[in-house]
C-alpha positions as CSV (number, residue, x, y, z in Angstrom):
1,X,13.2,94.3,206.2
2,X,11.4,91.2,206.8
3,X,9.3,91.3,210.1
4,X,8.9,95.0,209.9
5,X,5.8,97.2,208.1
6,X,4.4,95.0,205.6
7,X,5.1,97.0,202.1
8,X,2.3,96.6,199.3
9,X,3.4,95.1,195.9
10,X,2.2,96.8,193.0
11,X,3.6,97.7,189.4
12,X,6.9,99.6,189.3
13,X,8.0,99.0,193.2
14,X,10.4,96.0,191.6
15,X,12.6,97.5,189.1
16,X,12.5,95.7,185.9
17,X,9.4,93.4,186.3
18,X,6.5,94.0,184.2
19,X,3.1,95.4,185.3
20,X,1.3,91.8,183.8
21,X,3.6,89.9,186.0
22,X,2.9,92.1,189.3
23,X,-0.7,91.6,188.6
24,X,-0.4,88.1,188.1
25,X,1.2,88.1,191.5
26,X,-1.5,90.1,192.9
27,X,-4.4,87.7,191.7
28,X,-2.3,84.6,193.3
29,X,-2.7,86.4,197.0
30,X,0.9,87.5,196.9
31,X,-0.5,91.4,197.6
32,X,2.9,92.1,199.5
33,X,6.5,92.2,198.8
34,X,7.3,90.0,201.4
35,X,4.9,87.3,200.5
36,X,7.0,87.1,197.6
37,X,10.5,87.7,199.2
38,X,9.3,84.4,201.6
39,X,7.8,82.1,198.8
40,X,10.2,79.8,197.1
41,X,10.0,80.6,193.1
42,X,8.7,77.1,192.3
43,X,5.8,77.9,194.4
44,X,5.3,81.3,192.7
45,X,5.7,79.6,189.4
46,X,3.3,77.3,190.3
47,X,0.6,79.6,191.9
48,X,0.5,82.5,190.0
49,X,1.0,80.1,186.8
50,X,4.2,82.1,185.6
51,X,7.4,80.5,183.8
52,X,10.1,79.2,186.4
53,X,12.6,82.2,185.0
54,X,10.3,84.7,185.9
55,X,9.5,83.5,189.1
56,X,13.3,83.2,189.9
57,X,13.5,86.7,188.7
58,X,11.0,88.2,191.2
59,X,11.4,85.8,194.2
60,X,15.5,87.5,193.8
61,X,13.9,91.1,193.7
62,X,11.8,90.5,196.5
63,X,14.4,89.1,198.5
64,X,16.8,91.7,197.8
65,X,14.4,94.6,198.3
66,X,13.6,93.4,201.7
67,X,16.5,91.4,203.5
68,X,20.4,92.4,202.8
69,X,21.6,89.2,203.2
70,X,24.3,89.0,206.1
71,X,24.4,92.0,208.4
72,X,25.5,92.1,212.1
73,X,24.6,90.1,214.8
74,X,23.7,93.3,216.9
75,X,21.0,94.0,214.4
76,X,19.6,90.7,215.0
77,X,18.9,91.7,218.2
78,X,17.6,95.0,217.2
79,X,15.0,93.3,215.2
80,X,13.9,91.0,217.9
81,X,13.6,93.9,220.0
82,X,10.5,94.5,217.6
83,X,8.8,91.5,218.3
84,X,5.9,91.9,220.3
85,X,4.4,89.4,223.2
86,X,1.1,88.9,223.6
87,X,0.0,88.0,227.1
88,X,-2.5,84.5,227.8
89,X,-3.9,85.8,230.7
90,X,-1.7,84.4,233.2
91,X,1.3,86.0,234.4
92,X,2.7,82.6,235.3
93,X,2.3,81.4,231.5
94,X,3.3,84.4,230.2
95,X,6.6,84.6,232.2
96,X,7.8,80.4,231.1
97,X,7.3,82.0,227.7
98,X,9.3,85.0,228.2
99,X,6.8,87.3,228.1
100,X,3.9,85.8,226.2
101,X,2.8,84.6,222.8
102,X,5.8,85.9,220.1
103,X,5.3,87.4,216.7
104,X,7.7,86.7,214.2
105,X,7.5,82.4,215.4
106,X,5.2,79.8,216.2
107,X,3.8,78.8,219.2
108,X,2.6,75.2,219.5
109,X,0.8,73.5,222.2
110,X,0.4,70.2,223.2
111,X,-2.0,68.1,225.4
112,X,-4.5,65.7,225.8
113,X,-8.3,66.6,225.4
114,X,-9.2,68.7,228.0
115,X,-6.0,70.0,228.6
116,X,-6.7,73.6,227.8
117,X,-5.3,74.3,224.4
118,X,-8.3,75.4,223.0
119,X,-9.2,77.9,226.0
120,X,-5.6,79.1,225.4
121,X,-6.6,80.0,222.1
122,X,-10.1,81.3,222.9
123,X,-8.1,83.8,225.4
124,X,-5.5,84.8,222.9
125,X,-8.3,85.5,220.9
126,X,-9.4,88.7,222.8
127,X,-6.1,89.3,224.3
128,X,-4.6,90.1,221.3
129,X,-7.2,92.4,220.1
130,X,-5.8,94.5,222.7
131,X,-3.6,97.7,222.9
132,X,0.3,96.7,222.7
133,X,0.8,98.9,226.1
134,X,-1.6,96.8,227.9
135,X,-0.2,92.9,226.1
136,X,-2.0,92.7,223.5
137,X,-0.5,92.8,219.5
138,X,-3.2,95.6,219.0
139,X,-4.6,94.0,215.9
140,X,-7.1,91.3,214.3
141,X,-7.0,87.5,214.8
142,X,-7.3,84.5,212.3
143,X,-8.4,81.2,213.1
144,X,-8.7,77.8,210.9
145,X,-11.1,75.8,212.9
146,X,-10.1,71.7,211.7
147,X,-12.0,70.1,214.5
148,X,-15.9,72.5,214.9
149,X,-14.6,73.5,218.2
150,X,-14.7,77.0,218.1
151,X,-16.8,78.5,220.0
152,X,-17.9,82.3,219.5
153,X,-20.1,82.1,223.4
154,X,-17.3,81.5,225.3
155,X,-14.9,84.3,223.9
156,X,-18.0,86.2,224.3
157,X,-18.3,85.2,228.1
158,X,-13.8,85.3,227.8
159,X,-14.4,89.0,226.6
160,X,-16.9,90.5,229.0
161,X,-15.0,89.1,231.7
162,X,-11.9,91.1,230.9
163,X,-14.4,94.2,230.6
164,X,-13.8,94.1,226.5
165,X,-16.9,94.9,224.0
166,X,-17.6,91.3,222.8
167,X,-19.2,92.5,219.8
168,X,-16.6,94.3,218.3
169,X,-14.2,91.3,219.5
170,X,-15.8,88.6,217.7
171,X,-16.3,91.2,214.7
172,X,-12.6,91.1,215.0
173,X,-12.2,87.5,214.6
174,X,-12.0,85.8,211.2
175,X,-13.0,82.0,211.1
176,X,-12.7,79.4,208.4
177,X,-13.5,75.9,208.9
178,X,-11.2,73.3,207.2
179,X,-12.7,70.4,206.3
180,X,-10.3,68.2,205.1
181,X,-6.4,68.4,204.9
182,X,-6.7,69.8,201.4
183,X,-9.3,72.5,202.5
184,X,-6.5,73.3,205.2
185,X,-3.8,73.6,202.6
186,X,-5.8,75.6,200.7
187,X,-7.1,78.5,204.1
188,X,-3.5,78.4,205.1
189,X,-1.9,79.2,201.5
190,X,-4.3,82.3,201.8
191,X,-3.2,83.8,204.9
192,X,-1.0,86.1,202.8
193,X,-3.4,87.4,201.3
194,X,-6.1,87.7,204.0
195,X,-3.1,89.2,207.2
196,X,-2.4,91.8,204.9
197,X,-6.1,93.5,203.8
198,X,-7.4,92.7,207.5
199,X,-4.2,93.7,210.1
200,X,-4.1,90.0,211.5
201,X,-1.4,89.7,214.1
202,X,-2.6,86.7,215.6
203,X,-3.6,83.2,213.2
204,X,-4.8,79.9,215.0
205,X,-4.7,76.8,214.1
206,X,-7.1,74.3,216.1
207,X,-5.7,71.6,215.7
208,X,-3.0,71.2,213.1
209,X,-2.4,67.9,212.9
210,X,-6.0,66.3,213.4
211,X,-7.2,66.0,209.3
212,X,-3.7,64.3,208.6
213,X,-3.6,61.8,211.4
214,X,-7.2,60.6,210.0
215,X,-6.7,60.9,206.1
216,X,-3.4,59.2,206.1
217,X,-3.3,56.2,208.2
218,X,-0.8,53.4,208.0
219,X,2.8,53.7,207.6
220,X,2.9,53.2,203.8
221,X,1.1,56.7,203.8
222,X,3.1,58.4,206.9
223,X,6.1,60.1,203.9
224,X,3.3,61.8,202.3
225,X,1.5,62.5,204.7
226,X,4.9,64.1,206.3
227,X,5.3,66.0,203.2
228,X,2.2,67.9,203.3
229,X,2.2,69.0,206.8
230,X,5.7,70.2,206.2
231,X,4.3,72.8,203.5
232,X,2.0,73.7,205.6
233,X,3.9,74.5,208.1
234,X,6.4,76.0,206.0
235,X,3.6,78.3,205.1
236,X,2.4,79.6,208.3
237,X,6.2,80.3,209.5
238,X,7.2,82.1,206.7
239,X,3.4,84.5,206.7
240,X,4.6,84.7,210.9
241,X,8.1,86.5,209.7
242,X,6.6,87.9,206.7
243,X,3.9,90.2,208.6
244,X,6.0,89.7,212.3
245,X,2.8,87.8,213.7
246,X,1.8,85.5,216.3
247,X,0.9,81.6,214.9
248,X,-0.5,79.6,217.7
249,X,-0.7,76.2,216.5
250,X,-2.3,72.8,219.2
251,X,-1.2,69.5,218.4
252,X,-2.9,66.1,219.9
253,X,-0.4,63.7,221.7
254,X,0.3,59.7,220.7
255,X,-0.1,57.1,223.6
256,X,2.6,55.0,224.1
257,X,1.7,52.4,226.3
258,X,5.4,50.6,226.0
259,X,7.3,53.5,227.7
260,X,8.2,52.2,231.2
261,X,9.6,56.0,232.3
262,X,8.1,59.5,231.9
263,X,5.1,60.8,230.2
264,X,3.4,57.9,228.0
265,X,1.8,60.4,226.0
266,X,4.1,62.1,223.3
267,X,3.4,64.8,220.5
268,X,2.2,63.6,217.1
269,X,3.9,64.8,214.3
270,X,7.2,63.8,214.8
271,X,10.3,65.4,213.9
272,X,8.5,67.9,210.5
273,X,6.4,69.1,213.6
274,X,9.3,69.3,216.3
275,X,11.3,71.4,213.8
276,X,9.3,73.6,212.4
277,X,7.5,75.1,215.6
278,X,9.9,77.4,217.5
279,X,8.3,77.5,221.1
280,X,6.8,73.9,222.5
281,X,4.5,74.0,225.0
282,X,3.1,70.7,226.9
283,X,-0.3,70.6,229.1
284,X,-1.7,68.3,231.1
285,X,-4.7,68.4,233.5
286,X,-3.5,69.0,237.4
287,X,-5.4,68.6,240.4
288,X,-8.5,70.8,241.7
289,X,-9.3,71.5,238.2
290,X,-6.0,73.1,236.9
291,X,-3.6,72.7,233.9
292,X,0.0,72.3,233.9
293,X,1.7,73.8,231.5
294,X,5.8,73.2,230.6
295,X,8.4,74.4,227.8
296,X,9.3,71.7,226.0
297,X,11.7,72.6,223.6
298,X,13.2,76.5,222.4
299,X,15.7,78.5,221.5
300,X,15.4,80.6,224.1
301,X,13.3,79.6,226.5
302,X,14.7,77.6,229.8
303,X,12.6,73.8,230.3
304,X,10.1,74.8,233.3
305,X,6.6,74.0,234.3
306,X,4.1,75.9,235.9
307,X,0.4,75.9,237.5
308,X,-2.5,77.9,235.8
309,X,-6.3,77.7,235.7
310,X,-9.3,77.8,233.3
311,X,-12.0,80.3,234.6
312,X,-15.1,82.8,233.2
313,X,-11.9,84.9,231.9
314,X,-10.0,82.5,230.3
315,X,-7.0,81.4,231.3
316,X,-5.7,83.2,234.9
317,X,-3.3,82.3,237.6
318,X,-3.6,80.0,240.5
319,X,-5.0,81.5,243.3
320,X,-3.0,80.8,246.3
């Protein structure tokens, strides 16, 4: 079942495809059943350089060795029951998002620069390298870095606040910078590959939007440009489902200086960005050097805003 125990794909687990075309599978990055199950069969085709019949063939293997189609709505909840939260640090943060950071979805935040996205991320970083029983998703992170921000001192200084060995926590910490648009295509078509062989429960991406907004520029560019995001987005939610982890994505926001009501600033992106990203979270800077941080837009989750600070630890609670 998707979201469950990833299962490894090797020769003989799909009845009826060969041992060449398993390998070729393999060598592409798609080491897991579920990789495959998620992947559209053009894609496969495509990657693992296979003919569009074949790939058809074992995308429908995949799929039915992993998800039986419909089944009950009280299984649903059984399987979201599985999903894990990941705290931020703050209880206040933690509760608007029912709980904390979900696997299974993605998170995105929004702001201005300074806003604390990025410290959000540098906290999530060591949080989620902690035990499930004490909020953490008990595994290894994954970040693309598409701006140079990160920054390995301060979720050193993050860790040793929270009494965690920051050694071992960076050691726990795999970090690829993108370069380009392409270069990010390219890191986040990998994940697969790279969440299965190192138990990543947690992937980054700081920021997503930033290498399209300066490569494509203009609105004779903004369809493609649209496109490409899309599949990349596509990508990260189906390796979130695929190995039920957490995908914490920042986005920069778009001055408006015509609006007359409300917020001038609004998230880039637009409506590929809106859809794709399950939980929406919006920060601004507050007074006395604090962030405010509402939901934007969920399934789930109920529209409200909340106070929280940036400190030595990371992000914490207002102190009253």
């Amino acid at each position: 079942m998707i979201g469950e125990m990833a299962e490894i794909l090797e020769p003989g687990i799909l009845k009826g495809v060969a041992s060449s075309t398993i390998n070729k599978l393999v060598r592409a990055g798609f080491t897991t059943i579920e990789a495959v199950a998620v992947t559209p069969a053009r894609e496969i085709a495509e990657v693992a350089v296979m003919g569009k019949d074949t790939a058809l063939k074992v995308c429908r293997l995949a799929r039915m060795h992993v998800d039986p189609g419909f089944i009950p709505a009280l299984e649903v909840l059984a399987m979201r029951m599985n999903m894990i939260k990941c705290t931020t640090g703050s209880n206040e943060l933690d509760r608007i998002l029912g709980g904390g950071v979900e696997t299974g979805a993605i998170t995105e935040l929004i702001g201005e620069f300074g806003s604390g996205k990025t410290q959000i991320c540098f906290t999530l970083s060591a949080t989620a390298q902690l035990p499930i029983e004490e909020g953490g998703l008990g595994g290894n992170v994954c970040a693309i870095d598409t701006e140079g921000t990160f920054m390995p001192e301060r979720i050193k200084q993050i860790a040793e606040q929270k009494g965690m060995d920051p050694d071992k926590v960076l050691e726990r910490i795999l970090v690829a910078r993108a370069y380009n648009s392409e270069h990010q295509y390219i890191l986040i078509s990998s994940l697969p590959e790279i969440c299965n062989k190192n138990g990543i429960k947690l992937v980054i991406v700081d920021s997503m939007i930033g290498h399209f907004r300066g490569e494509y520029i203009g609105r004779g560019n903004l369809a493609e440009r649209q496109q490409k995001l899309g599949r990349c987005l596509s990508k990260l939610l189906r390796v979130a489902e695929a190995f039920n982890l957490a995908v914490v994505l920042t986005n920069q926001v778009l001055a408006t200086p015509d609006t007359v009501y409300g917020d001038p600033n609004k998230p880039t992106g637009g409506h590929v960005m809106a859809h794709a990203c399950t939980h929406r979270v919006f920060l601004r800077k507050g007074r006395q050097n604090t962030r405010l941080a509402r939901v934007i837009d969920s399934p789930s989750l109920p529209e409200e805003r909340i106070r929280f600070a940036i400190t030595a630890a990371g992000i914490e609670d207002v102190e009253e």
